[in-house]
C-alpha positions as CSV (number, residue, x, y, z in Angstrom):
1,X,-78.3,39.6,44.4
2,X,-80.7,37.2,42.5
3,X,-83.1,35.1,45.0
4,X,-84.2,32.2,44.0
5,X,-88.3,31.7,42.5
6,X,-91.1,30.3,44.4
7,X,-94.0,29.6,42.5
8,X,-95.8,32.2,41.1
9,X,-99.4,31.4,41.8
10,X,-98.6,30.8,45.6
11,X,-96.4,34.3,45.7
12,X,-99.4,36.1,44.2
13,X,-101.4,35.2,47.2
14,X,-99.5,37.1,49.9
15,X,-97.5,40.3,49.9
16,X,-95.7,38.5,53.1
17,X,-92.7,36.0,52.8
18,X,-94.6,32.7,53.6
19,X,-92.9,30.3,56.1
20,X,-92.0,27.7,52.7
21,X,-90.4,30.2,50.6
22,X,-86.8,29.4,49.8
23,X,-84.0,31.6,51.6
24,X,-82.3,34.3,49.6
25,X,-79.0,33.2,47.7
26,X,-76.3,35.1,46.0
27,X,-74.8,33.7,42.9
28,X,-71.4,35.5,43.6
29,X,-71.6,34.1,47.3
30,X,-71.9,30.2,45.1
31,X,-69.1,30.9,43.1
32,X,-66.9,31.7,46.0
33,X,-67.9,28.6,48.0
34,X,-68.4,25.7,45.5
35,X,-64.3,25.3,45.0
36,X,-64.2,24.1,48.3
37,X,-67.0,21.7,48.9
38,X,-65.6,18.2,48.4
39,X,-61.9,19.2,48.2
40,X,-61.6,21.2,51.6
41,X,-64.9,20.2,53.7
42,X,-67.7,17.7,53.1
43,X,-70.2,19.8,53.5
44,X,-70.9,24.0,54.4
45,X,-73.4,25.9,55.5
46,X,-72.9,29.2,54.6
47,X,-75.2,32.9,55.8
48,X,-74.7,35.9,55.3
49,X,-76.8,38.7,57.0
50,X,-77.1,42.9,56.6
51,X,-78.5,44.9,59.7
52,X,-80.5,41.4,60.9
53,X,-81.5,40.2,57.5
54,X,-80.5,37.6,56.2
55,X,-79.0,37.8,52.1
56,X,-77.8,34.1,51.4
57,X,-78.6,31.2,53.4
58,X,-77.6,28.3,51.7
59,X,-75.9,24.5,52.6
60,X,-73.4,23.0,50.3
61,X,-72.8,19.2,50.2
62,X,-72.6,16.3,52.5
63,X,-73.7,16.4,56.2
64,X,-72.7,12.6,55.9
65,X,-70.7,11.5,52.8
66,X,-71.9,7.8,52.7
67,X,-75.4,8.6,52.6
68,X,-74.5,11.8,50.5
69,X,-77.7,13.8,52.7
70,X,-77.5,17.6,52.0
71,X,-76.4,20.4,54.0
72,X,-79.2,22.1,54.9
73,X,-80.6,25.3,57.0
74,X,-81.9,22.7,60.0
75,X,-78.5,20.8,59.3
76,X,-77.0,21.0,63.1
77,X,-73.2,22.0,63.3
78,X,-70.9,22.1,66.6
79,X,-69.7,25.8,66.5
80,X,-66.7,24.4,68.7
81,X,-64.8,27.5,70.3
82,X,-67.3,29.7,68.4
83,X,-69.8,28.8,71.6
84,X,-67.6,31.2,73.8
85,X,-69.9,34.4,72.7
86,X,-72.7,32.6,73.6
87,X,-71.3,32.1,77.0
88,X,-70.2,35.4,77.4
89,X,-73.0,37.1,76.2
90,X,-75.3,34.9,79.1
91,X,-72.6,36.5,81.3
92,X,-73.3,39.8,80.2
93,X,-77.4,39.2,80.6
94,X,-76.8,38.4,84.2
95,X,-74.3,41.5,84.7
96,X,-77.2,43.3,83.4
97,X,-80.2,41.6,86.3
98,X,-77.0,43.0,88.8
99,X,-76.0,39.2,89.8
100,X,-72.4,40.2,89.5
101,X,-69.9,42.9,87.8
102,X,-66.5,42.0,86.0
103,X,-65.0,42.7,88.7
104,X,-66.4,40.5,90.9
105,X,-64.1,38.0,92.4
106,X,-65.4,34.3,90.8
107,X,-64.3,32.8,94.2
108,X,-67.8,34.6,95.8
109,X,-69.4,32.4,93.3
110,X,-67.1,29.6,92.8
111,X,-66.0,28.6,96.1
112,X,-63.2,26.4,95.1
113,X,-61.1,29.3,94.3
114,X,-60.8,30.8,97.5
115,X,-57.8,28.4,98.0
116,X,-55.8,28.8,94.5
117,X,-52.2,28.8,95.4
118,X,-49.8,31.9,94.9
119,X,-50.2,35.0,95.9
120,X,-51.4,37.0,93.2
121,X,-54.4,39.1,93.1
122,X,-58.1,36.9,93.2
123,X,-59.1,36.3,89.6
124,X,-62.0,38.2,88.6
125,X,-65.1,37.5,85.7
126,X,-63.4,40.1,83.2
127,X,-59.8,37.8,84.0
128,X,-62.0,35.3,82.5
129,X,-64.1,36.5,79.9
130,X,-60.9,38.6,78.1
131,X,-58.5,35.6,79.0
132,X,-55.9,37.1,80.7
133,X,-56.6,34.7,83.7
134,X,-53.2,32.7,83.8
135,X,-55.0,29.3,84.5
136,X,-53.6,26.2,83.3
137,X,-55.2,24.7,80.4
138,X,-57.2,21.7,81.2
139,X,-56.7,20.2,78.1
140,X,-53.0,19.6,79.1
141,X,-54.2,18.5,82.6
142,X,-51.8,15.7,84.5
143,X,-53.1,12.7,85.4
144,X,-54.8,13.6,88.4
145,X,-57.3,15.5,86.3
146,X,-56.7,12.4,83.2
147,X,-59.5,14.4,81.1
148,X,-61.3,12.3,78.7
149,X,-64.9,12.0,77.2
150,X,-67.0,12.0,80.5
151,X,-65.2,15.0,82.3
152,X,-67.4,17.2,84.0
153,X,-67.5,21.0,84.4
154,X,-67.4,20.1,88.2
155,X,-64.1,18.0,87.8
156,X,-62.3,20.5,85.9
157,X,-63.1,23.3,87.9
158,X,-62.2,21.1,91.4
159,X,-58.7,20.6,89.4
160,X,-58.2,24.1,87.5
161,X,-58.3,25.4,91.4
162,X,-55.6,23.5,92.8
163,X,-53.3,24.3,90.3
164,X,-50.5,27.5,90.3
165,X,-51.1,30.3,87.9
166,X,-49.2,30.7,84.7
167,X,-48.6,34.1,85.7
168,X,-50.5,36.7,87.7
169,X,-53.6,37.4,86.3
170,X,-54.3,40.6,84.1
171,X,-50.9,40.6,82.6
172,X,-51.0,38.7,79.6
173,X,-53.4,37.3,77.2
174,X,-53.8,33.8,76.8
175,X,-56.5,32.3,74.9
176,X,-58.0,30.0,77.6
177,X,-60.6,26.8,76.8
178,X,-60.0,26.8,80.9
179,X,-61.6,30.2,81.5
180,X,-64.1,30.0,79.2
181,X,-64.8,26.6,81.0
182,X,-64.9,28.2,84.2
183,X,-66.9,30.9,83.1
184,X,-69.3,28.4,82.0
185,X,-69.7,27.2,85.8
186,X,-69.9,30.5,87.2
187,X,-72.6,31.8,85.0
188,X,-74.5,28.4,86.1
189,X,-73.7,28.7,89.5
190,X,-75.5,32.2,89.3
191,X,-78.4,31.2,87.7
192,X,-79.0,28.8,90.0
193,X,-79.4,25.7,87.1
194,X,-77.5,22.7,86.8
195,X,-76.1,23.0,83.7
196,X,-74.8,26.1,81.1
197,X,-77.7,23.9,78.7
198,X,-80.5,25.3,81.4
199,X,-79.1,28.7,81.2
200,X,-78.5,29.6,77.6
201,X,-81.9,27.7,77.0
202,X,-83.8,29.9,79.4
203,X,-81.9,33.0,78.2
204,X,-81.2,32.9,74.8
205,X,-82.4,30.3,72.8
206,X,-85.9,29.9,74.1
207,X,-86.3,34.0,73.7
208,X,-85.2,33.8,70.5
209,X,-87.1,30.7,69.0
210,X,-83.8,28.4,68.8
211,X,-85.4,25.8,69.3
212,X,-82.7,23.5,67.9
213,X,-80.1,24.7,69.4
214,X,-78.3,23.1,72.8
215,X,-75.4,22.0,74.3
216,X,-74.0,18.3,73.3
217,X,-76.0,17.2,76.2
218,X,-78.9,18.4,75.5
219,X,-82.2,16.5,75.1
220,X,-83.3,19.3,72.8
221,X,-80.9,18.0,69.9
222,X,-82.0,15.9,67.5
223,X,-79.0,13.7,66.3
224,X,-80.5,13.1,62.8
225,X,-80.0,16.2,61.6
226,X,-76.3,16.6,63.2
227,X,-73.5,16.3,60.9
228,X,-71.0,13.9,61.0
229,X,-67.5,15.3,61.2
230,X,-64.7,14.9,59.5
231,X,-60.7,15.3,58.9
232,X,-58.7,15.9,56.1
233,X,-58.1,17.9,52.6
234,X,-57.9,17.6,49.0
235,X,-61.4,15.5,48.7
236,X,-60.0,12.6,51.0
237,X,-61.5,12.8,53.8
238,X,-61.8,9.9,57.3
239,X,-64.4,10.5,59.9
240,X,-63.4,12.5,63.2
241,X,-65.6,12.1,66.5
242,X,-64.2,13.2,69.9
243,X,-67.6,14.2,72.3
244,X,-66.8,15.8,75.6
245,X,-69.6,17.2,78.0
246,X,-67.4,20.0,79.3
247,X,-69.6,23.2,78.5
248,X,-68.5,27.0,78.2
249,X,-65.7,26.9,76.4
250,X,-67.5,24.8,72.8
251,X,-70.0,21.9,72.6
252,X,-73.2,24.3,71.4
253,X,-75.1,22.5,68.4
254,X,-76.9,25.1,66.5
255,X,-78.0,25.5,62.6
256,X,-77.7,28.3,60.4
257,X,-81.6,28.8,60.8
258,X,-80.7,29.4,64.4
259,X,-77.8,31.6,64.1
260,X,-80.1,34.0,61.7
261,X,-82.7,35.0,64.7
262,X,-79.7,35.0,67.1
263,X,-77.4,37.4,64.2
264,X,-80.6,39.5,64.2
265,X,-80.6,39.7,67.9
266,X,-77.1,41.0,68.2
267,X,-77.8,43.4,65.3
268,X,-81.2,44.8,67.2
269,X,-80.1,44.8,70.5
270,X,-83.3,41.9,71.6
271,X,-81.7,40.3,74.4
272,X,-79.6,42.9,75.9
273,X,-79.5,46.9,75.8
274,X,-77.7,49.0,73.1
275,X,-74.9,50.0,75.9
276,X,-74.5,46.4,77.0
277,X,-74.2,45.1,73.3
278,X,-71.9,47.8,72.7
279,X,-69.7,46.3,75.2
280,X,-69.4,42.8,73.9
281,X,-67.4,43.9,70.8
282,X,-65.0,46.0,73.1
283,X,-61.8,45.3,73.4
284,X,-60.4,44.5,77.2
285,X,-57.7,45.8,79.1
286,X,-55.0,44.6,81.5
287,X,-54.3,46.1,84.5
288,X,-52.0,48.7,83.8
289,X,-54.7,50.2,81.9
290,X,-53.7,49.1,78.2
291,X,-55.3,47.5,75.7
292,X,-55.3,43.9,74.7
293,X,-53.2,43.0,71.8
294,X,-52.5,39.3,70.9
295,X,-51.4,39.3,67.1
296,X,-53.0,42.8,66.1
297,X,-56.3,42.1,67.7
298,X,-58.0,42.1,71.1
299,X,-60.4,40.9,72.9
300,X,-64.1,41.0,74.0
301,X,-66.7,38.9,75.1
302,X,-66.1,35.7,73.0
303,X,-65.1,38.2,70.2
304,X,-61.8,39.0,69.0
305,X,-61.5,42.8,68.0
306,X,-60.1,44.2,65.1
307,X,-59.8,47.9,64.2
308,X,-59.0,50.0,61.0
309,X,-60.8,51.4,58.1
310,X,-63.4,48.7,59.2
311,X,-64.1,47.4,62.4
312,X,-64.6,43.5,63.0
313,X,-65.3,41.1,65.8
314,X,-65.1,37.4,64.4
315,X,-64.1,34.3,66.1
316,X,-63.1,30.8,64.5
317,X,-63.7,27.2,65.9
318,X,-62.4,23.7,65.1
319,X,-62.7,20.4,67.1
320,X,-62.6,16.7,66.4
321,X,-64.6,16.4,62.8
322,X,-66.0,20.7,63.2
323,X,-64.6,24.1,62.0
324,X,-66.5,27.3,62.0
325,X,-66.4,30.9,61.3
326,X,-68.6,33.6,62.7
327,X,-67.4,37.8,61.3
328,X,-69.6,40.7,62.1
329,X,-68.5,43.7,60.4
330,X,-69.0,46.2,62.9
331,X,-68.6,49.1,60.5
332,X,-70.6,47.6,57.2
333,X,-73.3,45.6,59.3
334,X,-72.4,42.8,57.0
335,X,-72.3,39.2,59.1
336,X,-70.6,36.2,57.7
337,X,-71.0,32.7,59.1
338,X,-69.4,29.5,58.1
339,X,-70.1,25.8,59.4
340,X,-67.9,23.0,58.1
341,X,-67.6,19.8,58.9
342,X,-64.5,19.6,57.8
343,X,-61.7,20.0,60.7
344,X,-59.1,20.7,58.6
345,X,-60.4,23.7,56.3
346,X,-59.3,27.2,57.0
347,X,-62.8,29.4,57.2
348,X,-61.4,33.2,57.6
349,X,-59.7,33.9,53.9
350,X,-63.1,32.1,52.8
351,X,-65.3,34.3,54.7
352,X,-63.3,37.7,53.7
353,X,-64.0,36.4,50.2
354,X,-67.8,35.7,51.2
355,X,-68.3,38.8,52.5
356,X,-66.2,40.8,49.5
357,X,-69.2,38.6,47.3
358,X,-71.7,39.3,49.0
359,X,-71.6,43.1,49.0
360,X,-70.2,43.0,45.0
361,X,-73.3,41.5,43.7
């Protein structure tokens, strides 16, 4: 691992990292990424992380193609469906104050559910957080829901409960934007706040010093450092801009700067306890007792599982003009994280390779 100078007289004056030293690099981690940049994605911000540390933090071309601005640390990304551990994991902080259990019925806490037609068994937190609820997907709504831009968590939910089950809950996994949205409004609905924003700001990001971080809505985000997104391959590329305000299921803006104190908060255990952090990278179960399996992997909180000579919990994202990456390697320690804004790039060969770099050099 070679990191990169700082001046010598200024090092000479402190034994401590000072606040304007450059992040660590890794020149195998460079030689992995550059092939990409320009041909697959704009632009890439790229960290890798040990045990809470971060090894290579580093951005790689465009945030904005015309203007040809770097990628940056600051540079803000939308993780897209990436934001669902970050939901999940609020969930789990308020399991842990005793507000609810998984098992907890959401229609204590979301009214609107009390009603849901069929006669299977109430859906529960854990339906929602290992998605094996059996709601319909929003995103496919009819025109009485007629989703668009301006569609509210409150709209969707109102909708989502009038509508039959796919199938009874707890039998089958499903990846679900709509129960990850729903979970979004229950874990608001606990906290008493009036938007997921309020809570994740109040219980992670504000903890943790991400103070850049938000939801699309938020008044926290400063637009001039977001990226602008984009589709296509092969160095041709046409921006790509879809905003919703839907929260729970994606929409977090965060940087690379961010993501290292919240890495180092997972790998720590600084918001929650060892037991409950544990239990985030757990697989689920379905009500017969066995385990998720969708595909070879299962599922946690936000995290899909997978187990063999090395243990991982990763989850992608993509959305209008956005694809990301995040991989813990629960046996190594070693975290890789990815944020394109390319929509059209595949991240999870390139972080495998990232990660192979990162712990040849």
């Amino acid at each position: 691992m070679t990191i990169r100078p700082i001046a010598a007289a200024l090092f000479l004056l402190s034994a401590c990292v000072p606040a304007w030293a450059e992040d660590p690099t890794i020149d195998a981690v460079d030689r992995v990424v550059e092939p990409v940049i320009g041909q697959d994605t704009p632009g890439l911000g790229v960290l890798v992380m040990k045990g809470g540390e971060v090894l290579h933090m580093k951005g790689y071309g465009y945030t904005d193609i015309a203007s040809k601005a770097p990628v940056t640390r600051d540079s803000l990304f939308d993780l897209a469906s990436v934001s669902k551990q970050m939901t999940a994991q609020a969930a789990m902080l308020q399991m842990e104050d005793g507000l609810y259990t998984p098992e907890t019925e959401i229609a204590t806490i979301l009214p609107a559910f009390e009603d849901q037609p069929g006669e299977e068994r109430a859906l529960t937190v854990s339906d929602l957080v290992h998605h094996v609820s059996g709601l319909a997907d929003y995103l496919d709504g009819n025109e009485e829901l007629n989703y668009g831009a301006e569609t509210t968590n409150a709209e969707v939910v109102a909708w989502l409960a009038r509508q039959p089950l796919l199938r009874p809950p707890g039998t089958k996994f499903d990846y679900s934007n709509s129960g990850y949205l729903t979970l979004g409004t229950l874990v608001t609905k606990a906290d008493d706040k009036k938007s997921l924003d309020d809570v994740l700001e109040e219980r992670i990001f504000k903890p943790l010093g991400m103070t850049s971080s938000g939801l699309v809505t938020s008044s926290r985000i400063d637009e001039n450092r977001q990226v602008t997104g984009y589709s296509g391959t092969k160095g041709k590329f046409d921006e790509s801009y879809s905003p919703t305000v839907t929260e729970g299921d994606g929409n977090v803006i965060t940087s690379l700067a961010d993501l290292a104190k919240y890495e180092k908060a997972l790998a720590t255990n600084a918001l929650l306890s060892e037991e409950a952090t544990e239990k985030l990278f757990e697989n689920g179960t379905y009500d017969d007792g066995s385990a998720i399996e969708e595909d070879g992997e299962g599922y946690g909180y936000g995290w899909s599982i997978a187990t063999g000579k090395q243990n991982y919990a990763t989850h992608s994202g993509s959305w209008m003009g956005t694809s990301t990456y995040y991989q813990r390697n629960l046996t190594s320690g070693v975290t890789v994280i990815l944020l394109a804004n390319g929509e059209d790039i595949s991240l999870g060969d390139l972080a495998t390779e990232v990660e192979q770099a990162a712990e040849e050099e």
